[in-house]
RODO-2510 file (C-alpha; in nm, 4 decimals, decimal comma):
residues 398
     n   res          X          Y          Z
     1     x     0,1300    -3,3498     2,1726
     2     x    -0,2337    -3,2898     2,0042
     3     x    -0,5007    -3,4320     2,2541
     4     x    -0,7384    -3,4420     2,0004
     5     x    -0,8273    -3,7753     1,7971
     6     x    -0,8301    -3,7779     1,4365
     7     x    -1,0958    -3,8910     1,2109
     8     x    -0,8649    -4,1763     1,1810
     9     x    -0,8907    -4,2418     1,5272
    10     x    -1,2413    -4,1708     1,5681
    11     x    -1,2802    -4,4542     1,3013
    12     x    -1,1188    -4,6762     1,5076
    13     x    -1,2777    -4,6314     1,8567
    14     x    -1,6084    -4,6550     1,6699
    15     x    -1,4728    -4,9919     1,4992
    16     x    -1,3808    -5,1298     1,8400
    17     x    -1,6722    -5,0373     2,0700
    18     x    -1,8392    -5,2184     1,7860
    19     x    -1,6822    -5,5184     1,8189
    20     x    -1,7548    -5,5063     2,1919
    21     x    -2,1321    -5,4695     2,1747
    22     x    -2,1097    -5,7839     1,9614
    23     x    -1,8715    -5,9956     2,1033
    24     x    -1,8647    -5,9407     2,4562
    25     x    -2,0562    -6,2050     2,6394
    26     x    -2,3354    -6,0470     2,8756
    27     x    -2,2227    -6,2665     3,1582
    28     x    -1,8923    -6,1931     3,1533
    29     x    -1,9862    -5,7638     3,1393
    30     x    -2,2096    -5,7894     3,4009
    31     x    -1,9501    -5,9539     3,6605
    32     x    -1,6715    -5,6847     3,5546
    33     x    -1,9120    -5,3714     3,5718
    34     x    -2,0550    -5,4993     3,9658
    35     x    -1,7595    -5,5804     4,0815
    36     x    -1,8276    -5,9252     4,0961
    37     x    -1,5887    -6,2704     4,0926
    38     x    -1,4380    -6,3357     3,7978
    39     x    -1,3528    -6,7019     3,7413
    40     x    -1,0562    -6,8281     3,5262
    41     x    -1,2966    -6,9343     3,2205
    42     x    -1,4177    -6,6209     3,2048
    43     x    -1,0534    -6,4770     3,1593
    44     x    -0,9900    -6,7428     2,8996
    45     x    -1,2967    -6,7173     2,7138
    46     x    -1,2254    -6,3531     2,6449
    47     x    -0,8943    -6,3868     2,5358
    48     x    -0,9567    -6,6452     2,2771
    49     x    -1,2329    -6,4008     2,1484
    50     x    -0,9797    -6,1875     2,1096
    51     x    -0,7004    -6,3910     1,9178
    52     x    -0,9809    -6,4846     1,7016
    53     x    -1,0378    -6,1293     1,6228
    54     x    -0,6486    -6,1026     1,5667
    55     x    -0,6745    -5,8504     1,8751
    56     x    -0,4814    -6,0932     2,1077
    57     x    -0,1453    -5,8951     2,1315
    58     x    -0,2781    -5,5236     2,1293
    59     x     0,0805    -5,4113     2,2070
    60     x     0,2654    -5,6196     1,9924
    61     x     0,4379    -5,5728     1,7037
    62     x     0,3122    -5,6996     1,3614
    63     x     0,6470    -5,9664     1,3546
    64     x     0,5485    -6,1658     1,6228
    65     x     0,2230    -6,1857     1,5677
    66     x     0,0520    -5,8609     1,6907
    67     x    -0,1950    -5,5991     1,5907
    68     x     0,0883    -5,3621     1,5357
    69     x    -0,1203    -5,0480     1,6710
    70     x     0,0253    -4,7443     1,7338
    71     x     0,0390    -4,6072     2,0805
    72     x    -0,2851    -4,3925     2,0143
    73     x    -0,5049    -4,6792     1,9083
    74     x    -0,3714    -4,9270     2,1776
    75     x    -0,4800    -4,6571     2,4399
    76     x    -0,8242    -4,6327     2,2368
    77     x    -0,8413    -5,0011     2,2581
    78     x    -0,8129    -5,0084     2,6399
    79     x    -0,9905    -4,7084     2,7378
    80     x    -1,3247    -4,8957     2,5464
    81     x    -1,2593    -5,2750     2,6801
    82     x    -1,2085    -5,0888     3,0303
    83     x    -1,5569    -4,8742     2,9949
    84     x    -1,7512    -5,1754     2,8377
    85     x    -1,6415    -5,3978     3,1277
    86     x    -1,4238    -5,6581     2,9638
    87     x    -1,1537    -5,8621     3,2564
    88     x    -0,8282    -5,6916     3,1970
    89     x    -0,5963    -5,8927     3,0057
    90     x    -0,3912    -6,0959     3,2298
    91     x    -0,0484    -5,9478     3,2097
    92     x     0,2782    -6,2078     3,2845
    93     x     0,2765    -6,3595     2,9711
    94     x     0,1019    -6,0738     2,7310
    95     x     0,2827    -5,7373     2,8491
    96     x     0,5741    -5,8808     3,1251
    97     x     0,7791    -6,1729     2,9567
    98     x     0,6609    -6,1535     2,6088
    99     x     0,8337    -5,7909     2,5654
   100     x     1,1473    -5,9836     2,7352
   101     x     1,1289    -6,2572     2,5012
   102     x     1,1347    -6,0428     2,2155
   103     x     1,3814    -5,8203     2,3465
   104     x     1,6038    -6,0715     2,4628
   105     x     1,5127    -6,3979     2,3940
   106     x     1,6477    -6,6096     2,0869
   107     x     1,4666    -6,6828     1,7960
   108     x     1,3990    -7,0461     1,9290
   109     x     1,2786    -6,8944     2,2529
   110     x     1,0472    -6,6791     2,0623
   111     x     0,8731    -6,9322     1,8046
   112     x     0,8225    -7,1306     2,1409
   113     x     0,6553    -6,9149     2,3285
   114     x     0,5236    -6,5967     2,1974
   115     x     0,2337    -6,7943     1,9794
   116     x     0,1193    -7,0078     2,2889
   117     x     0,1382    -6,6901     2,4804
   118     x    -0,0826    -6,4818     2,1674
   119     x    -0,3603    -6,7574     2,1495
   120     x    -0,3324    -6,7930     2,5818
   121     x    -0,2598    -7,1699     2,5661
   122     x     0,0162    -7,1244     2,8289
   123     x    -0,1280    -6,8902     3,1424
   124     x     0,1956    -6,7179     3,2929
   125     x     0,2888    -6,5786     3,6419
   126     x     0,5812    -6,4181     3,7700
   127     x     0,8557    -6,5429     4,0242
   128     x     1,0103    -6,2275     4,1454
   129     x     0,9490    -6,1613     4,5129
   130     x     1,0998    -6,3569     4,7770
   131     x     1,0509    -6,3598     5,1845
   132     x     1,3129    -6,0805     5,2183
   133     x     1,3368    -5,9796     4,8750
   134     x     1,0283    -5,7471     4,7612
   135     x     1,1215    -5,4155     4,6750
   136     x     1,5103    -5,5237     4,7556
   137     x     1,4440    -5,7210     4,4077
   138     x     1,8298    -5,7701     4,4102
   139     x     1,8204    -5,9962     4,6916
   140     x     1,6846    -6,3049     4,5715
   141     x     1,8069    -6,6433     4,6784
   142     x     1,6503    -6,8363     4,4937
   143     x     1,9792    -7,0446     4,3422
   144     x     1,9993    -7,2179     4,0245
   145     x     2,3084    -7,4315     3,9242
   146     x     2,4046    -7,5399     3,5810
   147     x     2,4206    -7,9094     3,6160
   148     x     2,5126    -8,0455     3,2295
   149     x     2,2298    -7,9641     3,0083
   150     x     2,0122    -7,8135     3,3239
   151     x     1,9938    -7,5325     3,5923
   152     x     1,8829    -7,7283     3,8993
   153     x     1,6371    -7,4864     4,1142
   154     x     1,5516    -7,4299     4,4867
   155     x     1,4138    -7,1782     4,6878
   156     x     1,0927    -6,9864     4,7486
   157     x     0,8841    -6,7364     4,5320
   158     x     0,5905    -6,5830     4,7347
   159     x     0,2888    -6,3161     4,6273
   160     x     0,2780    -6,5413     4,3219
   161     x    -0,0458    -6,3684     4,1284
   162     x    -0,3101    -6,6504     3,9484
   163     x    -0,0145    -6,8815     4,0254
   164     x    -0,2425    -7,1635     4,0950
   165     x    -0,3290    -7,1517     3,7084
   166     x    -0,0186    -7,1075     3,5712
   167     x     0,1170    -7,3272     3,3144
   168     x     0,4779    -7,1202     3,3121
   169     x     0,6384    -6,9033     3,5500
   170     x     0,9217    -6,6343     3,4708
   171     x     1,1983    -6,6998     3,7774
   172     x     1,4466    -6,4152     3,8538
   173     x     1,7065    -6,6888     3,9799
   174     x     2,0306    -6,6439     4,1344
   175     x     2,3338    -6,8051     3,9592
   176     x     2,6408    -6,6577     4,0745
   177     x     2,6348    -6,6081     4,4661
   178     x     2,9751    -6,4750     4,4924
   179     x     2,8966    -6,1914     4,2621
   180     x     2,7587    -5,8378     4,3575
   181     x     2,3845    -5,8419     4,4243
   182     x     2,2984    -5,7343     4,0427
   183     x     2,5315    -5,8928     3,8558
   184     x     2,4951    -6,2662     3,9748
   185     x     2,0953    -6,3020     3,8573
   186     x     1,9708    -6,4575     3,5207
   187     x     1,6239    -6,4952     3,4149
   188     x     1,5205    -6,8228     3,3892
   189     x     1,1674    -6,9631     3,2296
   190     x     1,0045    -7,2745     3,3906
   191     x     0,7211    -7,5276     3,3038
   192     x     0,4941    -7,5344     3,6579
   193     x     0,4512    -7,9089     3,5806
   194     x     0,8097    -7,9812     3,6211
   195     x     0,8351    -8,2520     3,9213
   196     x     0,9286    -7,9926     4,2679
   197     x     0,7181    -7,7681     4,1942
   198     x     0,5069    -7,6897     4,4697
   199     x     0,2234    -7,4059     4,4479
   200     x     0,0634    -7,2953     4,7718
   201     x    -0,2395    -7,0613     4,8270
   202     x    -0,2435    -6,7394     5,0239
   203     x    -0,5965    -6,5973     5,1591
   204     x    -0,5781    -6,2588     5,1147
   205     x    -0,7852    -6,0379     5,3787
   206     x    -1,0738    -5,9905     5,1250
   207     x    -1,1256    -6,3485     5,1472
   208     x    -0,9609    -6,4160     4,7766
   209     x    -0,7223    -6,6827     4,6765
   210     x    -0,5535    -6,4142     4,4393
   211     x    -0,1537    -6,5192     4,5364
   212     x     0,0618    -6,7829     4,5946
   213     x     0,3948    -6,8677     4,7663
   214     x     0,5553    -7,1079     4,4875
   215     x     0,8239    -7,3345     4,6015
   216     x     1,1201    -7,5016     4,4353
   217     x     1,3019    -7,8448     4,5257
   218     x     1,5257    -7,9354     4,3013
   219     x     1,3693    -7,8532     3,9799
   220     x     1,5689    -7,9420     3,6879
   221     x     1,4877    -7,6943     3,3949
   222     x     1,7064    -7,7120     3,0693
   223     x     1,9749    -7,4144     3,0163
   224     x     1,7396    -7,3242     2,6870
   225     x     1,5027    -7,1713     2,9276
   226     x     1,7729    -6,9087     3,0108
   227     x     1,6623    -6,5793     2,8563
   228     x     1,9824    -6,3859     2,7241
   229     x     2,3064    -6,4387     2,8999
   230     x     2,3504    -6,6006     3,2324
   231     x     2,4253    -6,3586     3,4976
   232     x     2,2597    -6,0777     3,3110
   233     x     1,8732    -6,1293     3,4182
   234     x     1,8865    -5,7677     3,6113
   235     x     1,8753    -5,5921     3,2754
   236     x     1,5792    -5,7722     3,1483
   237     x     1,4177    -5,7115     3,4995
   238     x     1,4244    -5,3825     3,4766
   239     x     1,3418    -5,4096     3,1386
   240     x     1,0303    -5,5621     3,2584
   241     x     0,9147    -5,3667     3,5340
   242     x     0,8727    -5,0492     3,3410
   243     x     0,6152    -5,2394     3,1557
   244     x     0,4912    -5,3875     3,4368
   245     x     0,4632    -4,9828     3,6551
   246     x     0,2764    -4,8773     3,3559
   247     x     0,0395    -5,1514     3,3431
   248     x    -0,0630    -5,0941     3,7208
   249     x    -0,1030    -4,7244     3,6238
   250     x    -0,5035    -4,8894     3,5003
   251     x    -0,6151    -4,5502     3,3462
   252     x    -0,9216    -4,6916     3,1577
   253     x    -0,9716    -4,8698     3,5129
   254     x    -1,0025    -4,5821     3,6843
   255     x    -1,2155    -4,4113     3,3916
   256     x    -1,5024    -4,7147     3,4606
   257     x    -1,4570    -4,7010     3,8664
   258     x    -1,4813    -4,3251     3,8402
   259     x    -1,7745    -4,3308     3,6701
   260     x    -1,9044    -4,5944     3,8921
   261     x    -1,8463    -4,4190     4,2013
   262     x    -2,0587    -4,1329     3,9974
   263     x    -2,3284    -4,3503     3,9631
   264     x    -2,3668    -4,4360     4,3009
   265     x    -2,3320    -4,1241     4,4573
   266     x    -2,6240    -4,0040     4,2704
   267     x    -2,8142    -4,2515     4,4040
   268     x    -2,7360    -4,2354     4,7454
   269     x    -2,9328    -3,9786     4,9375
   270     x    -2,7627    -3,7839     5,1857
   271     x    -2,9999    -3,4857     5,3528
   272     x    -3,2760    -3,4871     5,1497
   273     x    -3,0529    -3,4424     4,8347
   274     x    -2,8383    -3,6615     4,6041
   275     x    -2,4885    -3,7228     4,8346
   276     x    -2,2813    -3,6299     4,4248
   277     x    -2,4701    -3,2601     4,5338
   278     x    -2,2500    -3,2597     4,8444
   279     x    -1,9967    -3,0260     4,7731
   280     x    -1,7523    -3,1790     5,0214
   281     x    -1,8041    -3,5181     4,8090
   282     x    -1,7829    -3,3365     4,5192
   283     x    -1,4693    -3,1691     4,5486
   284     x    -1,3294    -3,4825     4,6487
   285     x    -1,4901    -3,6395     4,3293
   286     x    -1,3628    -3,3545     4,1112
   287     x    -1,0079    -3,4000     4,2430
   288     x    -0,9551    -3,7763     4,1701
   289     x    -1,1020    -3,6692     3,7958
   290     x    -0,8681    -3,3924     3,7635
   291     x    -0,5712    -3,6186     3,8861
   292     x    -0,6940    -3,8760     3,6639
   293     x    -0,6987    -3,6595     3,3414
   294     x    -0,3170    -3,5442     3,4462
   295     x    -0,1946    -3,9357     3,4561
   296     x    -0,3698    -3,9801     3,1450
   297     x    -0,1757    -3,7775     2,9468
   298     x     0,1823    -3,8705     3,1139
   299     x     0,0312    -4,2335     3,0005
   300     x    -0,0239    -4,1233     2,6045
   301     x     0,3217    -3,9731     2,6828
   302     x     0,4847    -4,3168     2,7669
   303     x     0,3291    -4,4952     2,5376
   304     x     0,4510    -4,3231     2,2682
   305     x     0,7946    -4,3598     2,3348
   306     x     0,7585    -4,7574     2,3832
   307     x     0,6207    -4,7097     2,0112
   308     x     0,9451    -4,5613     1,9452
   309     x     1,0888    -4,8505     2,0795
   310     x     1,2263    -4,6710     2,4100
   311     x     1,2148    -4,8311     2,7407
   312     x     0,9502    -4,6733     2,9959
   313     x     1,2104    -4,4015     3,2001
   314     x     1,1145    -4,1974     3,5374
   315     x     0,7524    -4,1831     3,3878
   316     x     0,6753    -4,5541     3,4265
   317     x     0,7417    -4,4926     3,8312
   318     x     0,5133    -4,1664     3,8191
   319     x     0,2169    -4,3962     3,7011
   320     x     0,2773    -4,6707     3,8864
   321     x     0,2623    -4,3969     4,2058
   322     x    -0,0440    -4,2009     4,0774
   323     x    -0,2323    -4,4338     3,9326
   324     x    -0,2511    -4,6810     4,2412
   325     x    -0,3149    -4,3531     4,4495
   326     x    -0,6078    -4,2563     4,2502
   327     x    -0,7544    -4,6190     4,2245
   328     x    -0,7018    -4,6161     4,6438
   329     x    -0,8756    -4,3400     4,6430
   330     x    -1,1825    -4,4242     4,4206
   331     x    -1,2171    -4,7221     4,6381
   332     x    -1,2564    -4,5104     4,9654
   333     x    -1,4993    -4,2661     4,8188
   334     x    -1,6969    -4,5673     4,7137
   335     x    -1,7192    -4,7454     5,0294
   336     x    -1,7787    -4,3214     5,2288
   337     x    -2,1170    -4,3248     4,9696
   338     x    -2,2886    -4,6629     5,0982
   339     x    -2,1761    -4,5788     5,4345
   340     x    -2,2547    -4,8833     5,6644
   341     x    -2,3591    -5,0884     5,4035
   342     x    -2,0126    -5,1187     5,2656
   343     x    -1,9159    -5,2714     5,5952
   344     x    -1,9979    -5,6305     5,5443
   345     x    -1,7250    -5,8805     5,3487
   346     x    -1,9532    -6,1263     5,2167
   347     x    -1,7154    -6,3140     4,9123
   348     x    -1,9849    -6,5816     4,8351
   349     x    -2,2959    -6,2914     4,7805
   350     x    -1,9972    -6,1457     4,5118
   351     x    -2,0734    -6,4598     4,3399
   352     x    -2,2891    -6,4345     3,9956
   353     x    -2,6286    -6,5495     4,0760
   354     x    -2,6307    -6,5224     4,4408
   355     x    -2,9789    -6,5702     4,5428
   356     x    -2,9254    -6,5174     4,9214
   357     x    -3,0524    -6,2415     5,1045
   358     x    -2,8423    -5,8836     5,0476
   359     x    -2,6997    -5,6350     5,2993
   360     x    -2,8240    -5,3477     5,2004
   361     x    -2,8245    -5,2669     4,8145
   362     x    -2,7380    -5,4578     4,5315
   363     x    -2,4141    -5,2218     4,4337
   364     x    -2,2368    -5,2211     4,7702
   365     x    -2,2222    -5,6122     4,7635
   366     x    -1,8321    -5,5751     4,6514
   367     x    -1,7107    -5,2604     4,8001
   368     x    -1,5602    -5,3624     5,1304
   369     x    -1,3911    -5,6750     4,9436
   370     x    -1,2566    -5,4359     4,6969
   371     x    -1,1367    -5,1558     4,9099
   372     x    -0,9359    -5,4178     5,1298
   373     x    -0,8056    -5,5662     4,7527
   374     x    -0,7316    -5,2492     4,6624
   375     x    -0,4225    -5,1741     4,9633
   376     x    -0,2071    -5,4189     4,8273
   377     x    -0,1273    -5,1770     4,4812
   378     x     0,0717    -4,9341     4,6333
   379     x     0,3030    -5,1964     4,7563
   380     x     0,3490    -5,4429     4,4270
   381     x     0,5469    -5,3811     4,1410
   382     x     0,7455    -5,2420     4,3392
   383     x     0,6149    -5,0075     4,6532
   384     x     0,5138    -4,6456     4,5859
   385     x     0,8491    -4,5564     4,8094
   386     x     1,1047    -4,7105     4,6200
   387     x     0,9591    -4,5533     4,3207
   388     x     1,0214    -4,2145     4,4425
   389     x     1,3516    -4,3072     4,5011
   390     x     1,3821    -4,4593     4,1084
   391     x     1,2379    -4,1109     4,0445
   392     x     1,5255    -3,9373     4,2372
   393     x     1,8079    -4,1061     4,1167
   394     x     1,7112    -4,0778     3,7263
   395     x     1,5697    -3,6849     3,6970
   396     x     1,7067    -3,5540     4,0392
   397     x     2,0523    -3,7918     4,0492
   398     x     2,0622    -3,8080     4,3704
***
């Protein structure tokens, strides 16, 4: 694989760090670059920009409505919205079910949703995990029983991201309870206004209402929500998730932290010299950027086989593993710079505009609320030890 961007290319990242200078409100870059809260306008507002650009579906094909980049401009087009401090593109509906829908879905299915999803009229979550079944995805309970013209739904979903704004939620639901754990699943679509529907907030420890548990008394959803065959929603969940592991993977994420953590270790004095002088520090500094530079390539990697229309393999479990490692580990360096000042979780000075009196400075305002965010990646998406047992079974075979 060349590493080295054509003038093609170069074209291209100039043409889109233009339209990011232009069109990204101030506001909006400020919040994202200090670490500060992001609200669910904000995420709307740059969306929209986006569609109106015809940038909505960076990943998407052409046919439904996509840019229909290759897989060296899409990772162009992150790396620049991740350095000039856009919010990341919320991913349920964009990158999780909208790949299943066009995979699997009929054509109804997709002149339905895909648009709604493109333009972000219809906010998405996902109903995978259950109390009991997280990384054991297989054993969800959540039952759904064909009744006529409708699957009638009850159970419990829980960890249920931005569920509180949802308009539709993607169910793994279990339809046949006699068969194996796999084989008796489907995957199910349903309207979060449907009467039963019952969303309930969970405080995370940084303070954040970030997840949900999302529960289900007999919700009556119409079998044309089914995606592909009944009983056959563990394919398209696996499907799924290898988007999904690469997602997490955040590369241009990391790029922007990394730098930030740069930034603040040159201003932070530590024995009469710049703490980034430390050579302790920065070896540790020089590590993450090496490690960094490694999962970037293993990223260009994967996403050139999605552009061959190949389903993420082993690889999408490799990121998922070393990119929430390295993003862990940016977080602690950041928080080992300020020192004490990182100490104090103050959620409503992380609020744009805060005019109350700071703990120490400015930048360390969001560090303790992110390092405690930033635990939960190596255990969604599936938890950084099940992935190296993925990894086992499909290189090692074991």
């Amino acid at each position: 694989m060349d590493l080295n961007f054509n003038a093609e290319e170069t074209a291209f990242r100039q043409e889109v760090r233009a339209f990011l200078e232009q069109s990204l409100p101030p506001d909006i870059r400020s919040k994202v670059l200090n670490g500060l809260i992001l609200e669910q306008g904000d995420y709307l507002r740059w969306q929209r920009t986006l569609h109106a650009k015809g940038w909505g579906g960076p990943s998407w094909p052409a046919q439904f409505g996509g840019t229909g980049w290759n897989a060296v401009q899409q990772y162009i087009f992150e790396e620049e919205c991740a350095a000039a401090g856009t919010p990341r593109m919320i991913p349920f509906g964009l990158k999780m079910v909208a790949p299943v829908i066009m995979a699997f879905g009929s054509h109804a299915q997709q002149q339905r949703f895909l648009p709604r999803i493109l333009s972000f009229e219809d906010w998405w979550c996902q109903g995978y995990s259950e109390p009991g079944a997280g990384s054991d995805l297989a054993a969800v309970k959540t039952r759904a029983v064909l009744e006529g013209d409708h699957f009638v739904v009850n159970g419990q979903k829980t960890w249920t991201t931005l569920g509180q704004y949802a308009d539709w939620i993607f169910c793994l639901v279990r339809t046949d309870p006699e068969a194996k754990a796999q084989r008796g699943i489907s995957f199910l679509l349903i309207d979060m206004k449907t009467p039963g529907v019952t969303v309930r907030p969970i405080i995370t420890m940084d303070g954040a209402h970030e997840v949900n548990e999302v529960w289900f008394e007999d919700v009556r959803v119409p079998a044309e929500n089914l995606v592909g065959e009944e009983n056959h929603g563990w394919t398209y969940a696996k499907f799924l998730l290898g988007h999904e592991r690469t997602n997490i993977a955040g590369i241009g994420i990391g790029k922007r932290e990394l730098a930030r953590l740069k930034r603040i270790a040159s201003q932070e004095v530590k024995n009469g010299k710049p703490l980034i002088k430390d050579p302790m520090f920065a070896a540790r500094i020089a590590q993450i950027e090496i490690d960094l530079t490694a999962l970037e390539i293993t990223n260009l990697r994967v996403l050139s086989a999605e552009a061959e229309h190949r389903a993420p393999g082993p690889e999408a479990s490799i990121l998922k593993i070393k990119g929430t490692e390295i993003q862990q580990a940016i977080t602690e360096l950041l928080t080992q710079a300020v020192g004490p000042y990182s100490l104090p979780l103050r959620r409503e000075a992380m609020a744009a505009g805060y005019q109350g009196e700071m703990v120490g400075p400015e930048y360390a305002t969001s560090l303790a609320a992110q390092y405690l965010n930033m635990r939960k990646l190596s255990i969604y998406g599936g938890s950084n030890e099940i992935q190296k047992n993925i990894i086992a079974q499909m290189i090692l075979g074991l």
